[in-house]
VMD Tcl script that draws the C-alpha trace (Angstrom):
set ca {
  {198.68 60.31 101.47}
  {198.43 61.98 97.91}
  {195.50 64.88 98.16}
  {192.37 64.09 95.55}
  {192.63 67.15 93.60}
  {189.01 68.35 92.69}
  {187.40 68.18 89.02}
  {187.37 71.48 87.31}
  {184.52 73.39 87.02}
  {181.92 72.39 84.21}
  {180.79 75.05 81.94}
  {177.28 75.65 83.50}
  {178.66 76.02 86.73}
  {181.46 78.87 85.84}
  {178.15 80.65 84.14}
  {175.99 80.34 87.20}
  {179.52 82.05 89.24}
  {179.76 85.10 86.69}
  {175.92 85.55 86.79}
  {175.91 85.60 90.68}
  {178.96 88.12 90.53}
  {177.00 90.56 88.10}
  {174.26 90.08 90.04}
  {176.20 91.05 93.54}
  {177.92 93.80 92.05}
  {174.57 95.84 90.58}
  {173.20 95.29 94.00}
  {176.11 97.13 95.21}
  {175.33 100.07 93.01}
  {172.05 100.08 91.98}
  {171.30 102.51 94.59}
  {174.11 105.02 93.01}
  {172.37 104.46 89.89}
  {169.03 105.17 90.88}
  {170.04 108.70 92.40}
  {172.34 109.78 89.54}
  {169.17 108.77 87.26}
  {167.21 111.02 89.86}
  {169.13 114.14 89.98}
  {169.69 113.74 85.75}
  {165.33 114.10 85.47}
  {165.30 116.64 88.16}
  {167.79 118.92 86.33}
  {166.18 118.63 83.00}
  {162.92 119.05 84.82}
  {163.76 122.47 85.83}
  {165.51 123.21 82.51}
  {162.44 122.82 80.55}
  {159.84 123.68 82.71}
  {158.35 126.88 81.47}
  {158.28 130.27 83.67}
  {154.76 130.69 84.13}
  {155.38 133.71 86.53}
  {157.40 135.45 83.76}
  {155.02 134.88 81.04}
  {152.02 136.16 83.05}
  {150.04 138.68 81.76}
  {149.65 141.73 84.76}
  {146.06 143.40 84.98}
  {145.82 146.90 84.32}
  {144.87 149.02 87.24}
  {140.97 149.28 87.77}
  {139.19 152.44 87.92}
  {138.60 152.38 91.48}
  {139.01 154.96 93.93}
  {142.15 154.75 96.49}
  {141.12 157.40 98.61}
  {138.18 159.89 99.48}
  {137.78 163.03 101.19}
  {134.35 164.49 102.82}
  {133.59 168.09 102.98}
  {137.38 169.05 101.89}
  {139.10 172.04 100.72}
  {142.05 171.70 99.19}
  {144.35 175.03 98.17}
  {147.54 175.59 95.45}
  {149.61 177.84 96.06}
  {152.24 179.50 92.96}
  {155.75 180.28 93.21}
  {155.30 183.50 95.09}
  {153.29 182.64 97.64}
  {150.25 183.60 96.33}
  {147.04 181.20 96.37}
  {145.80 180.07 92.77}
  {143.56 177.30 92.80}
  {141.22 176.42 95.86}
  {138.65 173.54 95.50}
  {135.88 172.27 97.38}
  {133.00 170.23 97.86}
  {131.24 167.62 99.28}
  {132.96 164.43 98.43}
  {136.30 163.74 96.87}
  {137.34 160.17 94.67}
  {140.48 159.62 93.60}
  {141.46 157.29 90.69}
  {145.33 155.83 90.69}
  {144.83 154.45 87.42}
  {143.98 157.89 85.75}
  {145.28 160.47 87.92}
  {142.18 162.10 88.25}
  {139.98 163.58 90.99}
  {136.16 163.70 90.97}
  {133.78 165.24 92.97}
  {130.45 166.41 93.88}
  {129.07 169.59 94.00}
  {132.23 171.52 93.50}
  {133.01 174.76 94.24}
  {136.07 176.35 92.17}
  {137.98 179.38 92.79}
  {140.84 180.24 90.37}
  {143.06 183.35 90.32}
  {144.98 184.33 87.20}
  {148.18 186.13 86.42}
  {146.81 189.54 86.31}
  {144.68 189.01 89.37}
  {141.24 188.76 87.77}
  {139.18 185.71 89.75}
  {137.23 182.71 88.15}
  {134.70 181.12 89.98}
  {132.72 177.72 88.86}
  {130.57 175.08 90.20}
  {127.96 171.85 89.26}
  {126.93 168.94 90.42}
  {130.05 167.47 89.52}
  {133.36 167.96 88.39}
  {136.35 165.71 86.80}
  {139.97 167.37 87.28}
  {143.20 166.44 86.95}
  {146.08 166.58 90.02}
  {146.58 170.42 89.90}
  {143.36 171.48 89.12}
  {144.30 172.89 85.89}
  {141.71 171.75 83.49}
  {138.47 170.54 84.99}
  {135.32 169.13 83.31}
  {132.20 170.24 84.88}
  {129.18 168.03 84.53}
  {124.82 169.13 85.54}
  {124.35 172.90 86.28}
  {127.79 174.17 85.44}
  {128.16 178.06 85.73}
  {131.39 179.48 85.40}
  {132.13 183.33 86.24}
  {135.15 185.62 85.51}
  {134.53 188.70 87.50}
  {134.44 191.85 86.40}
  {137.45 194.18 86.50}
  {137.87 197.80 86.70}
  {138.62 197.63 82.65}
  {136.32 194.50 81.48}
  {132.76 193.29 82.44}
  {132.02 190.13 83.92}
  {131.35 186.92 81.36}
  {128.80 184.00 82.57}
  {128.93 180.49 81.48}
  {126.15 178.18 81.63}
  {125.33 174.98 80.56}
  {125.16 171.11 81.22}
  {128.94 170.66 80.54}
  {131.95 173.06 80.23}
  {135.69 171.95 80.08}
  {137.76 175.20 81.65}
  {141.74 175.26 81.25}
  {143.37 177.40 83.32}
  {147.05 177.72 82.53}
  {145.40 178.68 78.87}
  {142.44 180.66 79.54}
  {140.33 178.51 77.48}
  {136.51 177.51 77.78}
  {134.25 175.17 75.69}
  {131.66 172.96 75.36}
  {129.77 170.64 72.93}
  {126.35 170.96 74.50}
  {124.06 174.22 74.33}
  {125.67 176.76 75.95}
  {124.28 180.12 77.36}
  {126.97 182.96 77.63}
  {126.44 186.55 79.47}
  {128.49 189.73 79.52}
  {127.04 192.55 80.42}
  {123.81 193.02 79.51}
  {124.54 190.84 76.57}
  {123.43 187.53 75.92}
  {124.28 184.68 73.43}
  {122.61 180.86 73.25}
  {124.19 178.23 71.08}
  {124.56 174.48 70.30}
  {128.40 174.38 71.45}
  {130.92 176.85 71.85}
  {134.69 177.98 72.66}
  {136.31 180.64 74.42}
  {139.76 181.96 74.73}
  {140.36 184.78 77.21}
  {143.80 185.70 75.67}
  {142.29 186.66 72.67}
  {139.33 187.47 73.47}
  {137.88 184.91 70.42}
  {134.28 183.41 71.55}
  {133.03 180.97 68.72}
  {129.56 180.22 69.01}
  {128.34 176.87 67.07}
  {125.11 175.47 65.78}
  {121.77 177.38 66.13}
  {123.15 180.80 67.59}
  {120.48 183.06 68.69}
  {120.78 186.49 71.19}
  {120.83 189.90 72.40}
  {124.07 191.90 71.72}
  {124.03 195.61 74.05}
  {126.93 198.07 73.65}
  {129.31 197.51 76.59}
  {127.84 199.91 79.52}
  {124.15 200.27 78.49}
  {121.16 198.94 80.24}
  {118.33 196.54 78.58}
}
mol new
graphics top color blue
foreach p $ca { graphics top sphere $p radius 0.5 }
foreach p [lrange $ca 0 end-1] q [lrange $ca 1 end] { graphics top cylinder $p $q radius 0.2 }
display resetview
């Protein structure tokens, strides 16, 4: 018996087979395509995506204290031993941001290179670390004691900067000076120990006395 050989294919039909086979194949690997497509965005997302935490602008420090001190006394000592600074008071703030130290009611106590002793207070006082250069503020007196060669000299006023590496002195509010049994008033004035210079500014008005006599 002679086999009945099937009719070829008609057009539509070999269409319909290559559709099915496209079709069966991007099934097969539409998942591969959909997490190659993935990972592409997720790489350029990271390329482009700005670093915010770079770019950020960092807040200065503010002036707030990070530690205080009650009814302290703190002491510097220089190279030889000997004490040069001591300071005390009632309360002690101080700032990180400026390196400062403030404090109220101060009591100051500064020896120099040849010995001679300065003593200052106030109400308050803005120094540095080393107590070098401090800004009194309300009340402030400042005293170098006398000597067995010099007489005492007296500060007062509202506000005097003292520097004590330079022996300085000054002020840009009235000022009322003493030495001896002299005694100067002025709008502003400064004062260098070294050199013994005292500039007196604005309305000046006083008493000069020889050095030794009584008023």
């Amino acid at each position: 018996m002679n086999a009945i050989a099937s009719p070829p294919p008609a057009p539509w039909q070999r269409r319909a087979s290559w559709y099915l086979r496209v079709i069966d194949a991007a099934s097969t690997y539409l998942p591969l395509l959909l997490m190659a497509v993935l990972a592409l965005g997720t790489w350029w997302l990271v390329k482009n995506t700005p670093l915010f935490e770079n770019d950020r602008v960092i807040a200065p420090p503010r002036h707030e204290p990070d530690y205080t001190m009650t009814q302290f006394l703190v002491q510097r000592f220089g190279t030889n031993g000997a004490m040069r600074v001591q300071i005390e008071g009632d309360l002690m703030r101080h700032y990180p941001d400026t390196d400062t130290i403030e404090i109220d009611n101060p009591r100051i106590r500064a020896i120099g290179d040849d010995g001679r002793v300065t003593v200052a207070s106030a109400r308050q006082a803005l120094s540095n670390r080393d107590g070098s250069e401090v800004q009194l503020t309300g009340g402030a007196h400042v005293v170098r004691e006398a000597t067995a060669k010099d007489e005492a000299i007296d500060f007062r006023g509202e506000f005097l900067h003292y520097f004590q590496y330079t022996e300085r002195a000054r002020s840009h509010l009235p000022i009322v000076v003493t030495r001896g049994n002299s005694e100067v008033r002025a709008d502003a004035m400064e004062y260098d120990n070294l050199s013994g210079l005292l500039s007196l500014k604005g309305h000046v008005r006083g008493v000069l006395m020889p050095p030794g006599t009584r008023k």
